[in-house]
DRENMI-855625 format. One record per residue (C-alpha): x, y, z; residue in one letter; chain. Coordinates in steps of 0.5 Angstrom, whole numbers, plus 500, padded with zeros to 3 digits. Layout:
<sites>
[site [X; Y; Z]; A; A]
...
</sites>
This chain:
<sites>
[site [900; 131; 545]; X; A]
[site [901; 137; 549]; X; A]
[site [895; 141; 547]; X; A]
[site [891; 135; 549]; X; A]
[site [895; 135; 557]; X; A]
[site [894; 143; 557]; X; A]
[site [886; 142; 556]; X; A]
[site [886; 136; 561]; X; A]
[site [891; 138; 566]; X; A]
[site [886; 141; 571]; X; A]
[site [882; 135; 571]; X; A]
[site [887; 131; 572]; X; A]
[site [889; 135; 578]; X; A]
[site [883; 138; 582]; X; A]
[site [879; 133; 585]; X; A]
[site [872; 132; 585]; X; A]
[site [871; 133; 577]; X; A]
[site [864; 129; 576]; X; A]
[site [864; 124; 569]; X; A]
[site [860; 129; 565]; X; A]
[site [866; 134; 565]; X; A]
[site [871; 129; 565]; X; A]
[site [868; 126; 558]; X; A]
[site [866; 133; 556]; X; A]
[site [874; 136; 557]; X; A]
[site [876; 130; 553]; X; A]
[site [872; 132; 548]; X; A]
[site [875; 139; 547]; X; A]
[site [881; 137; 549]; X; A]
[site [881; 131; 543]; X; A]
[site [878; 136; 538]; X; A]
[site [884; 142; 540]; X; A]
[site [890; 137; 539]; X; A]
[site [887; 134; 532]; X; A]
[site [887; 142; 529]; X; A]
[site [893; 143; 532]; X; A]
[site [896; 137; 528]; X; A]
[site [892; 139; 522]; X; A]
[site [894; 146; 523]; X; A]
[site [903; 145; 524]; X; A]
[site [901; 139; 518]; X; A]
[site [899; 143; 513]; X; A]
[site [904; 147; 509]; X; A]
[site [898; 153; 507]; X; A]
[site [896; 159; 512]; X; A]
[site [890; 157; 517]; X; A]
[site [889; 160; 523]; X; A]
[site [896; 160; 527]; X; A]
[site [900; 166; 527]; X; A]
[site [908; 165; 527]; X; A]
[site [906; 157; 527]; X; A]
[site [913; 157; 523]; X; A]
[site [918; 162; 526]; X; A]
[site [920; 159; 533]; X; A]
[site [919; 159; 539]; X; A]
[site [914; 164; 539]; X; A]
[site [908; 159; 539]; X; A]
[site [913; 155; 544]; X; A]
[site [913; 161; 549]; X; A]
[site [906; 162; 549]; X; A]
[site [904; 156; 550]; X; A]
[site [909; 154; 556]; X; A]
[site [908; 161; 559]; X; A]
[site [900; 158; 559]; X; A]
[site [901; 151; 560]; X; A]
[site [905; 154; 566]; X; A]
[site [900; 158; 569]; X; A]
[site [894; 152; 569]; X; A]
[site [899; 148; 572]; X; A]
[site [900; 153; 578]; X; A]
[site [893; 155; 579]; X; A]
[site [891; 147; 579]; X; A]
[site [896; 146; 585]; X; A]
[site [893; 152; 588]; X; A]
[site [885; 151; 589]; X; A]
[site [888; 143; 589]; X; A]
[site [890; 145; 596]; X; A]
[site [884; 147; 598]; X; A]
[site [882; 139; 598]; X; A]
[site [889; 135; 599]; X; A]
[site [894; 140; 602]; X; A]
[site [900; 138; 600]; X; A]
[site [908; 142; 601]; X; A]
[site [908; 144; 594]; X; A]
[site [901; 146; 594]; X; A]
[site [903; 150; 601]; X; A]
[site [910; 153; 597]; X; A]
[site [905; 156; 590]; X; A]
[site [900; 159; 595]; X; A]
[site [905; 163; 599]; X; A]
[site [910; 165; 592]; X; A]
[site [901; 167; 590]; X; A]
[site [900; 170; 596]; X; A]
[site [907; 174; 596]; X; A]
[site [906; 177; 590]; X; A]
[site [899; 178; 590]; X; A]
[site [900; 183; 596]; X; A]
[site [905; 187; 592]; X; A]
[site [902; 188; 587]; X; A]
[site [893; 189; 591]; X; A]
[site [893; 197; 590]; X; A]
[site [888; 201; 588]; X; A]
[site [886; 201; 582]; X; A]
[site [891; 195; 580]; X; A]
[site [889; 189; 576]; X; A]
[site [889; 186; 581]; X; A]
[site [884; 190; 585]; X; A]
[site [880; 190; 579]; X; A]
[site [879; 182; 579]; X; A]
[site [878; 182; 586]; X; A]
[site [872; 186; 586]; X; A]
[site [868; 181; 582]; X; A]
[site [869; 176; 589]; X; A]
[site [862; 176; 591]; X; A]
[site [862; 180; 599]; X; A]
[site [859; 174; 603]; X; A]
[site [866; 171; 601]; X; A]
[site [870; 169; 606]; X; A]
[site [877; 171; 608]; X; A]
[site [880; 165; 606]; X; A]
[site [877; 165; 599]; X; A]
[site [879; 172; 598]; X; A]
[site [886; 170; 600]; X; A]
[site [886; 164; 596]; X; A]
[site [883; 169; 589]; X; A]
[site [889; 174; 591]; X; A]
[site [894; 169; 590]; X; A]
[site [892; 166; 585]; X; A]
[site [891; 172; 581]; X; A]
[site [898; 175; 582]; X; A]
[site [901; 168; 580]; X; A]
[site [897; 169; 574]; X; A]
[site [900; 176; 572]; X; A]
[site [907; 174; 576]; X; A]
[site [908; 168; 569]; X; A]
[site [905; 173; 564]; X; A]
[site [911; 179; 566]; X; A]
[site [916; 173; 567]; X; A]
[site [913; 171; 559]; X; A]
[site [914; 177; 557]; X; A]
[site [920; 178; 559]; X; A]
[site [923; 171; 557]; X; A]
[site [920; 173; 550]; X; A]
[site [925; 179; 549]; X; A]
[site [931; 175; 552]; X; A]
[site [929; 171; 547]; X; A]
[site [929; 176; 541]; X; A]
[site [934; 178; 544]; X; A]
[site [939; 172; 544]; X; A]
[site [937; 169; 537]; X; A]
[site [936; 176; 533]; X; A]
[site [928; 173; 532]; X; A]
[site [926; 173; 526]; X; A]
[site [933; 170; 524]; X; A]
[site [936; 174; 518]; X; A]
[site [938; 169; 514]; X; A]
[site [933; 164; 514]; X; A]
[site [927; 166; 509]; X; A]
[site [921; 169; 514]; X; A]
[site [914; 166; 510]; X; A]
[site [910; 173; 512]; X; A]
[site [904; 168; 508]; X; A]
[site [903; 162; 513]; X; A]
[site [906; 167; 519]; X; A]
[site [901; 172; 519]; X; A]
[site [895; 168; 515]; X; A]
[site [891; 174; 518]; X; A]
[site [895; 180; 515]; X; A]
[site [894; 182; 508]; X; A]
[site [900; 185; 505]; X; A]
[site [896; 188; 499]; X; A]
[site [891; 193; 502]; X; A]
[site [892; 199; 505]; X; A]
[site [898; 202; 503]; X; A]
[site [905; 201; 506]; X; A]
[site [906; 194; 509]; X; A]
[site [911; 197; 513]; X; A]
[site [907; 202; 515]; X; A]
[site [901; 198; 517]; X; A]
[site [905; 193; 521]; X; A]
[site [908; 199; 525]; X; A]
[site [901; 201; 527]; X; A]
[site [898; 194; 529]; X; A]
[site [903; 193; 533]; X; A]
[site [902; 199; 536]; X; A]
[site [895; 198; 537]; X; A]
[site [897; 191; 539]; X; A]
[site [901; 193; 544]; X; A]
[site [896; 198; 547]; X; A]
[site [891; 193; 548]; X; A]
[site [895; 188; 551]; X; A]
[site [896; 195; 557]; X; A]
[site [889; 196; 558]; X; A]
[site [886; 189; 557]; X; A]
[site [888; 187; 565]; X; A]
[site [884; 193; 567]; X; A]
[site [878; 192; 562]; X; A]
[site [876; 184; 562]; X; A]
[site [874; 185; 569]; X; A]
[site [870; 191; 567]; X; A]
[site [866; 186; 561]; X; A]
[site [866; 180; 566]; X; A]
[site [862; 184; 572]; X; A]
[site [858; 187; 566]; X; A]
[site [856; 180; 564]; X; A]
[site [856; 177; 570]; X; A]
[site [848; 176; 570]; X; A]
[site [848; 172; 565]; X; A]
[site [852; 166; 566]; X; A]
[site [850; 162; 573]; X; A]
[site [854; 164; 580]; X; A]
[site [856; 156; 582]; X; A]
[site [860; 155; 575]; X; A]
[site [863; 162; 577]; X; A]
[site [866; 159; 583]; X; A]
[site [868; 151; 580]; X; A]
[site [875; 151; 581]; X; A]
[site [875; 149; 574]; X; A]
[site [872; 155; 571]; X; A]
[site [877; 159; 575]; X; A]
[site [882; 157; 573]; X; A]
[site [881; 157; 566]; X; A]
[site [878; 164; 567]; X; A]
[site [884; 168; 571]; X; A]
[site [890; 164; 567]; X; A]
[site [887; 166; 561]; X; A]
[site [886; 174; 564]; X; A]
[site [894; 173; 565]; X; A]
[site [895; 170; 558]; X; A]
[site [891; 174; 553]; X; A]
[site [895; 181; 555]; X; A]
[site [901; 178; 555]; X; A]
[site [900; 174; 547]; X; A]
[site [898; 181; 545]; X; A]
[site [905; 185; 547]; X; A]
[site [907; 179; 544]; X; A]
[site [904; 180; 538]; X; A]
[site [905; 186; 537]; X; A]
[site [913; 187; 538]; X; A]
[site [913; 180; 534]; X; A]
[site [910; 185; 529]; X; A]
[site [915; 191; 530]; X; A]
[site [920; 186; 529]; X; A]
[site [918; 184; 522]; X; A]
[site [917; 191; 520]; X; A]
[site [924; 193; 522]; X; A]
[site [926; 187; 517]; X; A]
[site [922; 189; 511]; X; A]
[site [924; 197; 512]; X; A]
[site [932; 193; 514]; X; A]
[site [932; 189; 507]; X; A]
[site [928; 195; 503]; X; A]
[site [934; 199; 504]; X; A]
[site [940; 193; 503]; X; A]
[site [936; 193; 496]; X; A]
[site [936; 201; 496]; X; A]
[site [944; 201; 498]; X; A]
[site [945; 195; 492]; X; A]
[site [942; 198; 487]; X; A]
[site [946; 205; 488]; X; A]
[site [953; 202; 487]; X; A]
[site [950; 198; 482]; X; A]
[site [951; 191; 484]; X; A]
[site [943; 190; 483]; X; A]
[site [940; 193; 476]; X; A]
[site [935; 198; 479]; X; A]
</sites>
């Protein structure tokens, strides 16, 4: 039910949504809620990481349920100002001056609005983007306090690292130990460079998508949440790794420790 208010909160927001779209994001919605329900309904591994060690998949969802939903009252200002949509554009265009210096993801992302934009479609993009970022470093940082305050993943419940990471062969590669080190590291660098590189890849395939759905509010909406929420998923990601890798190498030495005093045979 969630994923399904997720996907149609824009529509549901934004005025001037025409019936086609409408049935369109229904559809995608329904299809979304149905694979969710089949992927948390079954007990073998499929495509959703850490779909059984909460909050992890909880974080990731609020943090971008929450960014649709602020961005949807943003560009919903434009048609019916209201004091809430007034509130979120001046917290937007705060944050989104701080953090506008050259060479910033900010900056970056600005650079694709086209030049015969006016001043206010410039300022309404600033702060949609620095609200963006502003709940994807707020995610982050919800995240370690969480990891922080429940020991994630909790010790003394059994972690199940075959449905947790469907994606992740244990058996190749060497030391699990090791490779899960190394993802996480890779992980989390993506997820450093990511904001600078998407609106280098969105300004290379600019011409092959049309202009107009560019500007639909709809669209917008979708594409600066997501480019806040896939670096934050991806830091996420890897210190999620990091810690399952200083599981392993804690109970590898537990057993070490036992087998030397002879608790364990060897």
């Amino acid at each position: 039910m969630f994923v399904v208010l997720l996907i149609c909160t824009p529509s549901l927001l934004l005025p001037g949504v025409s019936q086609d779209t409408t049935q369109m994001v229904v559809l995608v919605a329904l299809f979304a809620g149905l694979v969710t329900l089949i992927e948390y309904g079954s007990s073998y591994p499929c495509l959703v990481e850490f779909r059984n060690a909460p909050p992890f998949n909880r974080v990731r969802f609020l943090s971008l349920f929450i960014s649709v939903f602020l961005l949807s009252i943003i560009f919903r200002g434009l048609y019916e100002p209201t004091t809430l949509t007034i509130f979120i554009q001046a917290v937007g265009h705060l944050v989104g001056y701080v953090i506008d210096f050259p060479y910033s993801p900010v900056r970056l992302i600005l650079l694709l609005v086209p030049d015969q934009s006016n001043a206010e479609h410039m300022a309404l993009m600033r702060a949609a983007v620095g609200l963006s970022y502003l709940v994807s470093l707020l995610t982050l940082a919800v995240f370690l306090i969480v990891l922080r305050i429940m020991g994630w993943p909790n010790r003394r419940v059994a972690f199940n690292f075959w449905t947790n990471l469907p994606t992740f062969d244990p058996t190749m590669g060497g030391d699990v130990v090791t490779r899960l080190n190394r993802d996480a590291r890779f992980n989390i660098a993506l997820g450093f460079f990511l904001p600078f590189l998407l609106p280098i890849v969105a300004r290379s395939a600019s011409g092959l998508f049309d202009a107009n759905m560019v500007d639909s509010p709809q669209t917008l909406v979708w594409m600066i949440s997501l480019w806040g929420f896939l670096p934050a998923s991806l830091f996420m990601r890897g210190i999620a790794m990091n810690r399952i890798a200083d599981m392993i190498d804690e109970k590898r030495m537990r057993g070490a420790r036992a087998v030397a005093a002879g608790l364990v045979p060897a």
